[in-house]
N, C-alpha and C positions, 0 to 999 in steps of 0.2 A: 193353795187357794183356788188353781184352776178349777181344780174337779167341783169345788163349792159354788164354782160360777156358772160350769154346767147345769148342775142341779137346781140352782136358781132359775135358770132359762128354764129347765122345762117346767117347774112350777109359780113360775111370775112371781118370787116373792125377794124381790131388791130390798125389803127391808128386813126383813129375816136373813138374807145374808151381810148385809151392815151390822146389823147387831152381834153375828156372829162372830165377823172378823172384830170386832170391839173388844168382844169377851176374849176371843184368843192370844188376840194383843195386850190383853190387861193380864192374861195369866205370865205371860213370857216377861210382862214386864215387873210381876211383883214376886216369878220365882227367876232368878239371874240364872241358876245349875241347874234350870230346865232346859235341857234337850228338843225332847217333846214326848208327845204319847195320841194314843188314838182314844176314838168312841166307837163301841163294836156293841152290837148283841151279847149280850148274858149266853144264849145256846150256844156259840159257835167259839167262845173262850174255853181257855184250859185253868186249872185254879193256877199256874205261874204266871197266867198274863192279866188275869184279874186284878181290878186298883181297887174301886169303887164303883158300887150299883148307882147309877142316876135314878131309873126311875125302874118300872115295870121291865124290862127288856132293855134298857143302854144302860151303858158301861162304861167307867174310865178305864183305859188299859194300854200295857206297853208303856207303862212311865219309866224315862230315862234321862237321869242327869249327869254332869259333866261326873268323868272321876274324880275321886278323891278322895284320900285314906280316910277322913273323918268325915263323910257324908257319900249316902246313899238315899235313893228315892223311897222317905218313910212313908208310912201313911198319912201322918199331917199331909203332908204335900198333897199326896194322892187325894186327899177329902179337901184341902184348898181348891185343888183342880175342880173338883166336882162340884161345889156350891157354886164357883161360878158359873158353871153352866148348868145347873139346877137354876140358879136365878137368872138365868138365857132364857131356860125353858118356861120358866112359868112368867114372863114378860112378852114371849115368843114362842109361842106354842110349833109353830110349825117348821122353826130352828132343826127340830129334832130331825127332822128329814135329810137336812142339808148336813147333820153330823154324822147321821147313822154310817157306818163303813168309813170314817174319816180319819187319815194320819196328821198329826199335824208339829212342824217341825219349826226353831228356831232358824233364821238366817243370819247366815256368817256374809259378809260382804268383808 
């Protein structure tokens, strides 16, 4: 979330990063054997690390959930993942900035 906050400073948008962190907190919390995964550009993905197109150019990718003989990161998941930040973005247009290039991972405490 650091790096989110950078990016927030240099484009003054404290509420596009609140929304942000909302959405990524709602996805952690309604998939439990989510890991995490990033949003990347479409050009700079391999088709292994592809999930789901967001939009024109972003990506869900690098989806990784816990092991487990009977569950792997399906596409439900992967298109879970994506709606909710399809519906960031079109709430939050300028969200897309603060995701573009972003990992983002469960915390273990």
């Amino acid at each position: 979330m650091r790096a989110l906050q950078g990016k927030a400073q240099e484009s003054g948008s404290d509420e596009e990063l609140a929304a942000v962190a909302k959405a990524i907190a709602v996805v952690f919390l309604r998939y439990d054997m989510l890991i995490g995964f990033s949003v990347q550009e479409r050009t700079i993905l391999t088709r292994d690390r592809l999930a789901v197109q967001l939009d024109g150019e972003l990506c869900v990718a690098d989806v990784s959930v816990h092991a487990s003989p009977d569950f792997y990161a399906t596409p439900v998941l992967s298109e879970g993942i994506a709606q909710t930040i399809i519906d960031l973005l079109e709430a939050h247009p300028g969200a897309g900035e603060l995701l573009r290039g972003s990992t983002f991972a469960r915390t273990f405490h």
